[in-house]
C-alpha positions in Angstrom: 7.6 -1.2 -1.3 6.2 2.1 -2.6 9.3 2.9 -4.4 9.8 -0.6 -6.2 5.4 -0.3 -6.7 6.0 3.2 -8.5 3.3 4.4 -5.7 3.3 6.7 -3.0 3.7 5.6 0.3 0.9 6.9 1.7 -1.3 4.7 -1.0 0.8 1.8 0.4 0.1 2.4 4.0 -3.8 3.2 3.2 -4.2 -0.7 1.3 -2.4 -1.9 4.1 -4.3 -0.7 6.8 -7.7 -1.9 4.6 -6.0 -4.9 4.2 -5.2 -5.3 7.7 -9.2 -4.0 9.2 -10.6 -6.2 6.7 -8.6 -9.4 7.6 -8.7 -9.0 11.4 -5.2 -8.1 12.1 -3.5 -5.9 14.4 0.3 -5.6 12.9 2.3 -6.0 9.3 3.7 -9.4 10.9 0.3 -11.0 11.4 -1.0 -9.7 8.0 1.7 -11.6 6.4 1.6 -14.7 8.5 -2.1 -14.7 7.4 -1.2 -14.1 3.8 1.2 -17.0 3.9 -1.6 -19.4 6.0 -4.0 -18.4 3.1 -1.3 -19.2 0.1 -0.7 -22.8 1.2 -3.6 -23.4 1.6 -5.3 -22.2 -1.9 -1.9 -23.4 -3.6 -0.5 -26.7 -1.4 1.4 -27.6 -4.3 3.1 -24.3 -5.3 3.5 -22.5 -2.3 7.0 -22.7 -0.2 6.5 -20.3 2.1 9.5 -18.0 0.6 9.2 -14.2 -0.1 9.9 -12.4 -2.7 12.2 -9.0 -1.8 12.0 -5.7 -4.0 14.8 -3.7 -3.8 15.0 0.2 -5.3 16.8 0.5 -8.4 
């Protein structure tokens, strides 16, 4: 994610782990989970539930 992002992964890992304190989670998987509980339901109509991959060029 870093790499696609144009960041360094320790910036990554440092949001993350803010992210993840502030949230009330304990891995990457339950920090998504939340993130996709939270999208449908601020967006019901837009949201599938998909993910978007970012692969290095």
């Amino acid at each position: 994610m870093a790499y696609a992002l144009g960041l360094r992964e320790i910036t990554v890992n440092i949001h993350q782990s803010n992210a993840m304190r502030k949230l009330g989670t304990r891995n990457i998987t339950e920090l998504i989970r939340l993130s996709e509980t939270l999208k449908r339901i601020t967006h019901p109509k837009t949201s599938r539930g998909t993910f978007v991959t970012m692969a290095p060029t």
